[in-house]
C-alpha positions in Angstrom: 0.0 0.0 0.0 1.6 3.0 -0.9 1.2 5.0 1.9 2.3 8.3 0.3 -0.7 8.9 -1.7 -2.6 11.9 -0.8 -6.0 12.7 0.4 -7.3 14.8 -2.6 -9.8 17.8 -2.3 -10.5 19.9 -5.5 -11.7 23.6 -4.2 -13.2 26.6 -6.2 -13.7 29.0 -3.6 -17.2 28.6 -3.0 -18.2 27.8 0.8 -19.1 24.0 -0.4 -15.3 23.2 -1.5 -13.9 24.9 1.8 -15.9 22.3 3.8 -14.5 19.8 1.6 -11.2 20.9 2.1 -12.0 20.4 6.3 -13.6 17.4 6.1 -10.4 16.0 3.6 -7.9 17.4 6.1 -10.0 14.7 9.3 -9.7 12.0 6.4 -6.1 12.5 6.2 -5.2 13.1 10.0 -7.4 9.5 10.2 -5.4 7.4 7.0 -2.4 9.5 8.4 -1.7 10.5 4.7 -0.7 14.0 3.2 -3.4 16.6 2.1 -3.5 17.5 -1.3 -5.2 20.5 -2.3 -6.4 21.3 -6.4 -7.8 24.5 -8.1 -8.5 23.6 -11.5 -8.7 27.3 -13.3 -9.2 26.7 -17.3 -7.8 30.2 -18.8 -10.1 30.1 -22.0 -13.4 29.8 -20.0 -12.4 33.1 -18.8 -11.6 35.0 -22.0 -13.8 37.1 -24.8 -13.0 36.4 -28.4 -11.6 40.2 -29.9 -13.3 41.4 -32.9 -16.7 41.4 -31.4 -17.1 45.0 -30.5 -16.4 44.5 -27.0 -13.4 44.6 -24.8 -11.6 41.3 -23.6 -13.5 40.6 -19.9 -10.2 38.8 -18.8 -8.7 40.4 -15.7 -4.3 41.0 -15.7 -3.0 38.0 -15.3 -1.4 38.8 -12.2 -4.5 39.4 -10.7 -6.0 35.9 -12.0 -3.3 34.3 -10.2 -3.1 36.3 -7.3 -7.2 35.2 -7.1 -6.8 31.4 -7.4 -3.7 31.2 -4.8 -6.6 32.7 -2.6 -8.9 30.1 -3.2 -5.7 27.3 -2.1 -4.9 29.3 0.6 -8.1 29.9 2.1 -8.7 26.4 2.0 -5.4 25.3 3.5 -6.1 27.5 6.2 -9.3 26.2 7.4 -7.8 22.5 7.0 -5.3 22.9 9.3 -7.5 24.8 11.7 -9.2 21.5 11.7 -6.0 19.0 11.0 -2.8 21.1 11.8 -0.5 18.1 12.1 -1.1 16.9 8.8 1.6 17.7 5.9 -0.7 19.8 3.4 0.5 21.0 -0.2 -1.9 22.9 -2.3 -1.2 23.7 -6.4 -3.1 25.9 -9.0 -3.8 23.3 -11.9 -4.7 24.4 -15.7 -7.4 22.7 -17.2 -11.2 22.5 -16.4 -11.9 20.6 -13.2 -13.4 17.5 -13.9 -10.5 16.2 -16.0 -7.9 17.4 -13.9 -9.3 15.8 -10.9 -9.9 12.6 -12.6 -5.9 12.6 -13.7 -5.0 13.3 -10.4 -7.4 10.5 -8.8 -5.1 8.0 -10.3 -2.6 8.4 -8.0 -4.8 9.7 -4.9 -5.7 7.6 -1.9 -9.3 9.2 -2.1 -10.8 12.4 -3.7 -12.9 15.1 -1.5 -15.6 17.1 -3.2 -18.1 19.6 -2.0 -21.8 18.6 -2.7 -21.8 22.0 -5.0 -20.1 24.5 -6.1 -20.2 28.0 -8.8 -21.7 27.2 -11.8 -24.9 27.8 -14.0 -27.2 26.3 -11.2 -25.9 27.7 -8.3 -28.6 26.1 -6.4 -28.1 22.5 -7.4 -27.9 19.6 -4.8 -24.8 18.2 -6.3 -22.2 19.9 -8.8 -21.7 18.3 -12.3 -17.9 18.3 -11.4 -18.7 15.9 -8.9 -21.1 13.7 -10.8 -18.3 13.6 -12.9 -15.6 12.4 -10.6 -17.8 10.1 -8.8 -18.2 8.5 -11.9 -14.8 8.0 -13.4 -12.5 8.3 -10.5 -9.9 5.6 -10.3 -10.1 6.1 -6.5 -12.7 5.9 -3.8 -14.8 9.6 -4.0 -15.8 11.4 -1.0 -18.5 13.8 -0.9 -19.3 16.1 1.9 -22.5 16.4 2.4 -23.6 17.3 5.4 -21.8 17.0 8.9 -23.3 13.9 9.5 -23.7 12.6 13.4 -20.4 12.2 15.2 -20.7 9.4 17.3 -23.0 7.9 14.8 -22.0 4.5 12.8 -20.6 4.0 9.9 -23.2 2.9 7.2 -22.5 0.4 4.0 -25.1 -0.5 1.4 -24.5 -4.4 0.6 -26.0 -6.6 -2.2 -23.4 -9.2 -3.0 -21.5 -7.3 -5.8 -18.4 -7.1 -6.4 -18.2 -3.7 -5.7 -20.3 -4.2 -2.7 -17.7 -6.3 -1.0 -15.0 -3.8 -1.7 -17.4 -1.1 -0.4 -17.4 -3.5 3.0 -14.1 -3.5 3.1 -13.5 0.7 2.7 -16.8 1.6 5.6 -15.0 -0.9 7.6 -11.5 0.3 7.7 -13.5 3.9 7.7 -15.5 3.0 11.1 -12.3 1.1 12.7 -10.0 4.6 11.9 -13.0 6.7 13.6 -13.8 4.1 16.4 -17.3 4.2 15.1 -19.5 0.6 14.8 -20.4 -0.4 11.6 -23.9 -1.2 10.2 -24.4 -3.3 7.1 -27.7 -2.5 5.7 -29.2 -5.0 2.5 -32.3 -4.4 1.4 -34.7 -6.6 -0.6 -38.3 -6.6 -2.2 -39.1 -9.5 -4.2 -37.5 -12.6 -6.1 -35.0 -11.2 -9.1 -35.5 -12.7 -12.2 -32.5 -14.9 -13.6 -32.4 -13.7 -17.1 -33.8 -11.8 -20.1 -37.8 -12.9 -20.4 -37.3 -14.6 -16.7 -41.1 -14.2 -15.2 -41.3 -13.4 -11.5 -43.2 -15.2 -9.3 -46.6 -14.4 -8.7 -46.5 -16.1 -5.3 -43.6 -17.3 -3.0 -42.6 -17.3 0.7 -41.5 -14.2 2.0 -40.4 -16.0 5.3 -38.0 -18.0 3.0 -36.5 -15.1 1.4 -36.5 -13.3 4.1 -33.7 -16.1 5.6 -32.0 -16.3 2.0 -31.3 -12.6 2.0 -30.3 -12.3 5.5 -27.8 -14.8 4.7 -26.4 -13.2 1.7 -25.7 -10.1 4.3 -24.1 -12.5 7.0 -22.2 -13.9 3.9 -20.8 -10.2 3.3 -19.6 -9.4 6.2 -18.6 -12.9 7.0 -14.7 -11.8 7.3 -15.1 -8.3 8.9 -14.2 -9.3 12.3 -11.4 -11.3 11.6 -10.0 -8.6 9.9 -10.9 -5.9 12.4 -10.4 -7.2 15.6 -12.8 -4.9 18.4 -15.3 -3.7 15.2 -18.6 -3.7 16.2 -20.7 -4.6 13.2 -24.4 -4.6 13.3 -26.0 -6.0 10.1 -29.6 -4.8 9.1 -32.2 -6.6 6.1 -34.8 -5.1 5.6 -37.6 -5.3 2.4 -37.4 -1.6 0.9 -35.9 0.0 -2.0 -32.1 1.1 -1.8 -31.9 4.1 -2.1 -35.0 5.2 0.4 -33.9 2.8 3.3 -29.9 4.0 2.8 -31.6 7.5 2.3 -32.9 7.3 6.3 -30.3 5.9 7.9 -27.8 8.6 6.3 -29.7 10.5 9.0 -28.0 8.9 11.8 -24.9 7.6 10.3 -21.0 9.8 10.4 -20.3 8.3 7.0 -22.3 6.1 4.1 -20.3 3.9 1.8 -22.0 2.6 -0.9 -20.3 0.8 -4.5 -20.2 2.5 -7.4 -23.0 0.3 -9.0 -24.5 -3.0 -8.0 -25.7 -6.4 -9.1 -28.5 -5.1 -11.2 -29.6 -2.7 -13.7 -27.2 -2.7 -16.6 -23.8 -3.9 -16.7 -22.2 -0.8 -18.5 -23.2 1.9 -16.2 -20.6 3.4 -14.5 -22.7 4.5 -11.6 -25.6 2.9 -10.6 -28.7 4.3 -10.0 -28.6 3.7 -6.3 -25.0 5.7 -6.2 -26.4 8.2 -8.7 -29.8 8.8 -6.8 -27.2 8.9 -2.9 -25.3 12.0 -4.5 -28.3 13.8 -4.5 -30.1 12.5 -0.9 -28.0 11.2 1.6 -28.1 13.3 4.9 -24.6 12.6 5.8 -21.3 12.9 3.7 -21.0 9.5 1.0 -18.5 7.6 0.0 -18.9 6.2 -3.5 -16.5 2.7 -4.2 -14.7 2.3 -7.6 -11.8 0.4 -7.3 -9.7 -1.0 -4.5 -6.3 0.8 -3.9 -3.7 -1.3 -2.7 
């Protein structure tokens, strides 16, 4: 594991990205990792075309830069007001900041976003640079939303995926770093079909599933405790829909982990619609699983 890779935030100066930037600087003091800290500032969003019977709009350069190193610095300052013993470094990056934060994920532990930020909808529930991210990241993405409840648990959504168990694996190593307990919610509403033109069935025993899907959940969390010797982990079934049930225990949770897509839907989504729909509701910050990083 390479131990050197950073906690990433991206900021913009808006108040959404400097609680990013605070919430990034606890991850880091917890992973004990450095704090990396991005401004992506693309120079020809900024400027007029000449010939158009108007004057460029583009500030000196000087004062461009002397506006972004505020943005870095700002942010810097309220991460170590919050984390001073962790090592921070902060750089001014060209380029728009979706791709720039996805370059940088490669070699990031994790990447922090704020749940908005400027744009066109200044009023949106989640901005499209983080849609973006939490999309294509080749880390795990953490959004701060929320403050979520201190002494509350750590919350992972399991169904059996791949990405599930991975997801298992990050809220764990998450709750054991905060000394939190761990609850492993699955939900379930009826049988699944097996294939294209399966039928459902019309009747069956909802005792019986009942006991098969509590068992997948045992099944996931099987190895926890080995692994994380003093863990409390709680496990929870329940019949519901995903992304309401996860939606309501966001409300009492510090953190929720959930995988970048599941076990259904379609297989070439890169974020499900459970992830996808959590960006938008969950009441505490959310952690969205791509890909293990060893």
């Amino acid at each position: 594991m390479d131990t050197q890779a950073p906690v990433l935030v991206g900021v913009d100066g808006s108040a959404s990205a400097v609680q990013a930037a605070r919430f990034a600087a606890r991850e880091a003091a917890l992973r004990q990792r450095p704090l990396r800290i991005v401004h992506a500032f693309a120079w020809p969003a900024t400027q007029v075309p000449l010939g158009m019977g108007m004057a460029p709009a583009v500030p000196p350069q000087g004062e461009i830069e002397r506006y972004t190193r505020e943005i870095v610095d700002a942010a810097a300052e309220a991460a170590a007001k919050v984390a001073p013993e962790v090592e921070t470094t902060t750089q001014v990056v060209d380029g728009a900041a979706a791709p720039v934060l996805l370059a940088e994920s490669r070699s990031a532990a994790v990447v922090v976003l704020g749940d908005r930020g400027f744009g066109p909808i200044s009023g949106a529930l989640i901005g499209s640079v983080a849609s973006q991210v939490a999309t294509h990241a080749e880390c795990p993405v953490l959004v701060a939303r929320g403050e979520g409840v201190a002494d509350g648990p750590v919350i992972v959504g399991v169904d059996g995926s791949e990405l599930s168990a991975r997801a298992v694996e990050f809220a764990a190593d998450a709750a054991s770093m905060r000394g939190a307990d761990l609850l492993a919610v699955h939900t379930w509403t009826h049988p699944p079909s097996i294939g294209p033109g399966d039928m459902q069935p019309l009747v069956y025993d909802v005792a019986a599933l009942q006991t098969e899907e509590e068992a997948l959940l045992a099944e996931s969390v099987a190895g926890v405790r080995d692994r994380h010797p003093g863990l409390t982990v709680r496990q929870m079934s329940v019949q519901g829909r995903a992304t309401k049930v996860l939606t309501e225990e966001s409300q009492r949770g510090q953190l929720l982990v959930v995988g970048a897509r599941g076990r259904g839907g379609f297989t070439g989504l890169l974020l499900g619609s459970v992830s996808n729909a959590l960006l938008y509701r969950s009441q505490s910050p959310l952690a969205i699983v791509r890909v293990a990083k060893d």
